[in-house]
N, C-alpha and C positions, 0 to 999 in steps of 0.2 A: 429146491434146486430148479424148476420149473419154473416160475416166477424169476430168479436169479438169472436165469437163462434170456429170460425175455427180455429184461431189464438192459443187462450188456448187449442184446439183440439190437434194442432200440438205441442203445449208446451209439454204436455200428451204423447205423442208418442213419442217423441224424449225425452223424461228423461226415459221413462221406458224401452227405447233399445237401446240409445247411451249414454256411458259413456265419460264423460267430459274429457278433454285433460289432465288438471292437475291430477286427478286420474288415468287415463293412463300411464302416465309418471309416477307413485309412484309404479305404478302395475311390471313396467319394470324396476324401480332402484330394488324392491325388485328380482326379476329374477334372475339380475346380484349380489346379494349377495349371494343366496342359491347354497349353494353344488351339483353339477349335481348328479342325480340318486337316492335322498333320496324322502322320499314320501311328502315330502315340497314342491321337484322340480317339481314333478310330479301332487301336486293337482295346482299349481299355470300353468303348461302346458295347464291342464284343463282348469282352470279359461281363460288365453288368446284367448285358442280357441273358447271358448265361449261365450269371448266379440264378437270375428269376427263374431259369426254365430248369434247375436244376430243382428249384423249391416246387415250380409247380406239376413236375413230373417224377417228383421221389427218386430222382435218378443221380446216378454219381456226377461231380462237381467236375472233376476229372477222368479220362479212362483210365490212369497209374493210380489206383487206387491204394498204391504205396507198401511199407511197412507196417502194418498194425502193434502200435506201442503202445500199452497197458501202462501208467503209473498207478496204483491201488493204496491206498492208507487203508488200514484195517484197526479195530478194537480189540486188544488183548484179550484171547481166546479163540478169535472166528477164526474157522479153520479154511487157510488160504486155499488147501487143496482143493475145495468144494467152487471154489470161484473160480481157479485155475481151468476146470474141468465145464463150469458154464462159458467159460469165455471159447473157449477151444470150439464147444457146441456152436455157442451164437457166429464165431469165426466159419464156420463149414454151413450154416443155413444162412449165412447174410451172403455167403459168394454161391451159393445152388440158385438166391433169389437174383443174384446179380448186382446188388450191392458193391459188394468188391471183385473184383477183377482178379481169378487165378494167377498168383505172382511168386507163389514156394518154387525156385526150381531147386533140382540136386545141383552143386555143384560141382558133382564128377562129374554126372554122366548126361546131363541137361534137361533128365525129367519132370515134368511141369506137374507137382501130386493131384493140381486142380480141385485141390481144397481150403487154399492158405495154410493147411498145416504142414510141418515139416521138423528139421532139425534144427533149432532156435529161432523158428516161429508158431504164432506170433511172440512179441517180446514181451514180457511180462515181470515188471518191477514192482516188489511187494514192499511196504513198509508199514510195521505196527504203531498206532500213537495211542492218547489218552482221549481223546474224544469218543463218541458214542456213535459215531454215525462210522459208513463205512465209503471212503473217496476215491470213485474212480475215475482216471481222464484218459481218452484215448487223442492218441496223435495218429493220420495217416500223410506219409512224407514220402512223397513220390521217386522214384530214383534217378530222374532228371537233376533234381536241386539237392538230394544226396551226392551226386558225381560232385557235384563243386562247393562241398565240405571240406575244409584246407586244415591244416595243423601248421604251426610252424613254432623254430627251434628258436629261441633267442640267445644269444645276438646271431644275425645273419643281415645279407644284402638283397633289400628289394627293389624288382623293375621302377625305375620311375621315381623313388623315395628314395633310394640310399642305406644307409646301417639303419637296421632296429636293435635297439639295445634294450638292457633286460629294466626296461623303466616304464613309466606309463606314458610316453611319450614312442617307447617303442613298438608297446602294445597298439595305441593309436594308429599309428602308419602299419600295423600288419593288417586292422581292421578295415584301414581304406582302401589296401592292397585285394582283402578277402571281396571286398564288392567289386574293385573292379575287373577281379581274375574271371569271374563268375560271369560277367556280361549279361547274354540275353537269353544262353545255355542251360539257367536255373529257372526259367520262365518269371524275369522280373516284372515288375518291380517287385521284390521279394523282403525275407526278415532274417536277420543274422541271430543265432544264438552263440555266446561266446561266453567258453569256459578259459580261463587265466588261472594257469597251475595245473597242481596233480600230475600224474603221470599221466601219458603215452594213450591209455586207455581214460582215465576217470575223467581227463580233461573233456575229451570227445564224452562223457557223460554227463560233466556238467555243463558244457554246451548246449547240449539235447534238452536236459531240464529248464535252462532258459527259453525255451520255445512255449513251454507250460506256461510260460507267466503272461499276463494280460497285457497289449498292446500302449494299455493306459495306465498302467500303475508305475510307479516312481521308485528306485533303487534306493533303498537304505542307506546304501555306503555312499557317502558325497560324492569321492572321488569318481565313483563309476558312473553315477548318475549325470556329471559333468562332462563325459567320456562321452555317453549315451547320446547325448545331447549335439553334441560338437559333433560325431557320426553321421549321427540323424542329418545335421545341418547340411555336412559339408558333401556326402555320399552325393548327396543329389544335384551335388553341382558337376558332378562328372560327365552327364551327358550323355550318360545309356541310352533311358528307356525303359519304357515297358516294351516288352521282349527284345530289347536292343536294339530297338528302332530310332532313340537317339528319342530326348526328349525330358521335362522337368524334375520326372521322379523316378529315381534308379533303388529307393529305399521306403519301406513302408514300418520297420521298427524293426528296433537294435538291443537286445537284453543284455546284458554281462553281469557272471558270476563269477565267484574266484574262491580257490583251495590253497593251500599251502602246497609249499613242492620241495621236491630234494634239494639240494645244493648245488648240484653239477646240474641241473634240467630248468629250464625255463618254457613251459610249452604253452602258446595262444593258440587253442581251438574255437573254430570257426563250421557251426551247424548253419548251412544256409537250406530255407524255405523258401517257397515262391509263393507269387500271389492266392494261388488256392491252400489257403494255410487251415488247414483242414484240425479242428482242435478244439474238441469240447469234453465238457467232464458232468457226473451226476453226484449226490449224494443220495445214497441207499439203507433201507431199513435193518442192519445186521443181524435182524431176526427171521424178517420174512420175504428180504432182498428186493423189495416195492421200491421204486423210486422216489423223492421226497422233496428233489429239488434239482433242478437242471443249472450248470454254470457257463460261465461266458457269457452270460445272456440281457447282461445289466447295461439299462441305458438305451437311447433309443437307434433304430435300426435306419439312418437318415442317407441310404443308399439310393440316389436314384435313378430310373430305367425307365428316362425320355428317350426317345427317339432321338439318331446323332442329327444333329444338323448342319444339309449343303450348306458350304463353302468356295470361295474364290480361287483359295489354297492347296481343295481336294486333288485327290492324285489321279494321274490319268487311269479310266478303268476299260477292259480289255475281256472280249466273251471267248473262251475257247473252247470246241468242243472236239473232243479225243476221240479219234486219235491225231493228233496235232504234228504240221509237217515243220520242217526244217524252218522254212522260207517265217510261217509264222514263228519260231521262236527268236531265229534272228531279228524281228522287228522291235521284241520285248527291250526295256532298256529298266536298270533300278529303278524304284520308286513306282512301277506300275502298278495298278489294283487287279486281280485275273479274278474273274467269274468262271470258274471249270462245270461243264455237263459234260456228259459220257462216263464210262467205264474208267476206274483207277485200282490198283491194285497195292494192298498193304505189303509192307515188307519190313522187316528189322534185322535185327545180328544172326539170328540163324538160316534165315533165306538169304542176303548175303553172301556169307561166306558159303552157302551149297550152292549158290548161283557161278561162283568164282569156278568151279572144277564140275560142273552140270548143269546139261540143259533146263529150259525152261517150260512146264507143259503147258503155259496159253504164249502167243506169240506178242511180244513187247514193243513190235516196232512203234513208233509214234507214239510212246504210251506215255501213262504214271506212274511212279511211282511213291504210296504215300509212308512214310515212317509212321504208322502208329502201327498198337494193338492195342485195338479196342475191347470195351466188356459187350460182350452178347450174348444172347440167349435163345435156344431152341425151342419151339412152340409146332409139336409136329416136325412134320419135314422142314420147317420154315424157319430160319437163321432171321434173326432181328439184332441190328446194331443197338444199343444200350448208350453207350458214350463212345465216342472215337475222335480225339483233340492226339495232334501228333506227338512224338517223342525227341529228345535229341538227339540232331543230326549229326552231330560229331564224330561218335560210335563208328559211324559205316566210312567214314572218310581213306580207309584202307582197301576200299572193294569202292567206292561208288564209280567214281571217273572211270577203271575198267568195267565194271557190268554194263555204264552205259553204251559205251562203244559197241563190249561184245553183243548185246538186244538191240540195241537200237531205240533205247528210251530217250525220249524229248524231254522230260519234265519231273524234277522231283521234288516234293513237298515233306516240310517238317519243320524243325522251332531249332532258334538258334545260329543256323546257319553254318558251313562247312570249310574248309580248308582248301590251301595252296592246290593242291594236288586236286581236287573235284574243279576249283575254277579252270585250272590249265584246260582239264578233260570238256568243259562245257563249252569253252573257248575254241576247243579244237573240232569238236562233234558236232555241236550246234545243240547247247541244252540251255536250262533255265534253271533255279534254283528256287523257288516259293518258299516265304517263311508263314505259315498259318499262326494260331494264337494258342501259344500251349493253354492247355488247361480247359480250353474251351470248346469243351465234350459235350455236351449238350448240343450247342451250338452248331456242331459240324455233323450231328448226329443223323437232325436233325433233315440234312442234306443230304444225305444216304436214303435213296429211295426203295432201293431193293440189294439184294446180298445175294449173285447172281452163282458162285461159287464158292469152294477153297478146294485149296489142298495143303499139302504137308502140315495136315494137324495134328502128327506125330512131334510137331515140336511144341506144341501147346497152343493154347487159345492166342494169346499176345502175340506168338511168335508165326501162326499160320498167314498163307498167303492170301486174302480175304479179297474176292472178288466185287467192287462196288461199282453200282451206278449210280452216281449222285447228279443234281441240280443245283444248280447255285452256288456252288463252294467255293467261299472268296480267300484266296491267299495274299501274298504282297510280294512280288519278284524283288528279291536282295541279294541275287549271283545272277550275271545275265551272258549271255554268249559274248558278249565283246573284251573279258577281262575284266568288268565293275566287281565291286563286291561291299554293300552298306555293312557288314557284320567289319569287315577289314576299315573301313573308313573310322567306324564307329569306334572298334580298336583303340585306334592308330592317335583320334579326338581325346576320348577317354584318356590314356595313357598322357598325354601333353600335359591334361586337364591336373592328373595323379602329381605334376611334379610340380603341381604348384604348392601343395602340402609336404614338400619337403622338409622344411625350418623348422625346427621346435617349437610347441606349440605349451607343453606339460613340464615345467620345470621339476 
């Protein structure tokens, strides 16, 4: 058991801070297609330097250190329970070391167990075969790019495309639809898993199981592999972005699988991942649970982490140091690069909504506010950031435009980008809207120089108000106080882009 324990230990560790060679290699085709100097070139700069510091600080890749998804092949006989009960261990000492990020909450009552364990988690898929060894893979899938996992019923009517019918021409067009519903929200350039068929539930299963499979291997079935292909192609002419910044690659690979289905159901499910596709597997000794063999790992690692370089085209960059007045945010306009020093302050869904109906105990005027929860760790009296890469801003678009008014905050940062209702508010108050580079935890971690308080960490680590002083922390203004907004431009592009794949393509 002991051995077994360390083994899934090290599975844990090495998915949530080394990214796999085949997503590597997609990370570095996308590099070489984007235009030096646009802010495409610039968050995916980010994203690289990020993997490195991710490898060379054992630290998480991302702070949403996700769902923990077990797939296991075991050998007739080995007894699952005994793996079940190591996994659960190495789950509770890889989030103590800070590995993973406390992420079980209750969903009555919204207590964070601060173990990753809980009531169906983590997730743990058991299958017996005839081989000899024993297969495990772990997936960790963040709940950004979970949010914009889609299902859909066929035949129905999509934005932009028109009927999809229960054909593979209609599956097509629900697959274009799924990348461009998704935008910048999933922290692209991301990977689709897509299960065709089964029911309601299996579909979304075998969605998820297409995440498992390797960036570079090729579908069996022609037709899917033809599918596969034509996505791949066409996804990236839409004009997202990496994180919906607008730019050459909005898709980094497309798996699809397929089940049988009832007669009355037609369901295309859509598992979308984001660029920290966090997903490796080992094969184990089913006698004395050593590891024997690491996967993902084939082929060479040809990611590279030069320095970005100035450009003609660079975007104007902008030092702000908080607490920031009015007069400076009014000057901001889209497309600026912001350098933030000073004091900022994390916030999510349960600060938020307690902010809506309760004061606040440090004082917000001119302040930040940043959407993450980060992983950190105590060392003595002394809070250490671990990873802190923002969250999805969409979440709070029912609370942000009023909190800002009622404090008096200048400035909020986080991935994705927000809504009618926060532009109005920013327009009218005099704020900004900063998108930073999901996923890139390390990176912004980095930037955190000291962790000067919290409080309400009665709602858990993610969710507490985390008092930072950082230096250097670069965002990209994409809501500005005048009415702009690049997430709505991008939209608005995208969507035009969508109805050019209207017409049949799959007879």
């Amino acid at each position: 058991m002991e051995k077994l324990q360390e083994s899934m230990y090290q599975l844990i560790v090495e998915t949530s801070t080394n990214l796999p060679k085949d997503v590597r290699r997609a990370i570095q085709r996308a590099k070489e297609r984007e235009s030096a100097g646009t802010r495409s070139a610039m968050a995916l700069d980010t994203i690289t330097n990020n993997i490195k510091m991710a490898d060379d600080n054992i630290s998480p890749i991302c702070q949403d250190t996700g769902m923990p998804t077990f797939k296991v092949k075991t050998p007739v006989g080995v007894n699952q329970l005994r793996i079940k009960e190591a996994i659960y261990k190495a789950v509770e000492q890889a989030t103590a070391d800070g590995k993973l990020r406390p992420n079980s909450v209750d969903s009555l009552f919204g207590n964070n167990s601060g173990n990753n364990l809980g009531a169906g988690t983590p997730v743990i898929k058991f299958e017996q075969w005839e081989n000899d060894y024993i297969d495990a893979r772990l997936i960790l899938k963040g709940g950004g790019c979970e949010n914009k996992n889609i299902q859909y019923s066929l035949p129905c009517e999509l934005e932009g495309l028109g009927r999809a019918g229960r054909d593979l021409d209609g599956i097509r067009k629900c697959l274009m639809h799924a990348v461009y519903q998704a935008q910048g929200q999933g922290c692209s350039a991301g990977v689709i898993g897509v299960g065709i068929g089964g029911d309601r539930t299996s579909g979304y299963e075998l969605a998820k199981e297409q995440l498992f499979r390797s960036l570079d291997d090729e579908n069996s079935i022609p037709e899917l592999r033809q599918l596969e292909e034509y996505v791949m192609e066409n996804a990236n002419k839409l004009g997202i972005g990496t994180m919906g910044f607008g730019g050459e690659t909005t898709l980094l690979g497309c798996k699809i699988g397929v089940y049988h289905r009832l007669p009355a159901s037609f369901f295309v499910s859509v598992a979308y991942n984001c660029w920290a596709y966090r997903r490796l597997g080992i094969k184990m000794n089913p006698e004395t649970g050593e590891i024997t063999e690491w996967l993902y790992q084939e082929g060479d690692d040809t990611l590279q982490h030069e320095a970005p370089q100035e450009t003609e085209t660079a975007q104007r960059e902008i030092v702000l140091q908080a607490p920031i007045t009015e007069d400076q945010i009014r000057e901001l306009r889209v497309g600026d690069v912001v350098t933030i020093n000073g004091m900022m302050y994390t916030g999510r869904d349960a600060l938020h909504k307690h902010l809506m109906d309760n004061d606040c105990p440090v004082d917000l005027n001119g302040q930040i506010i940043y959407h993450c929860g980060p992983v950190v760790m105590k060392d003595g009296e002394k809070w250490t950031i671990k990873a802190a890469g923002p969250t999805t801003s969409i979440r709070e678009e029912p609370y942000q435009g009023d909190i800002m008014k009622k404090f008096g905050l200048r400035a909020v940062i986080g991935k994705g980008g927000m809504g009618a209702k926060t532009l109005a508010a920013l327009k009218e108050h005099g704020g900004v809207y900063l998108n930073a580079i999901g996923g890139a935890a390390q990176y912004y971690a980095e930037c955190i120089k000291d962790v000067e308080g919290v409080d309400f960490m009665q709602f858990g680590i993610p969710e507490a108000m985390w008092h930072l002083r950082v230096e250097g922390f670069k965002a990209v203004v994409t809501m500005d106080s005048h009415g702009n907004s690049l997430h709505a431009d991008v939209d608005k592009s995208s969507l035009e882009k969508l109805s050019q794949f209207k017409e049949p393509v799959f007879k």
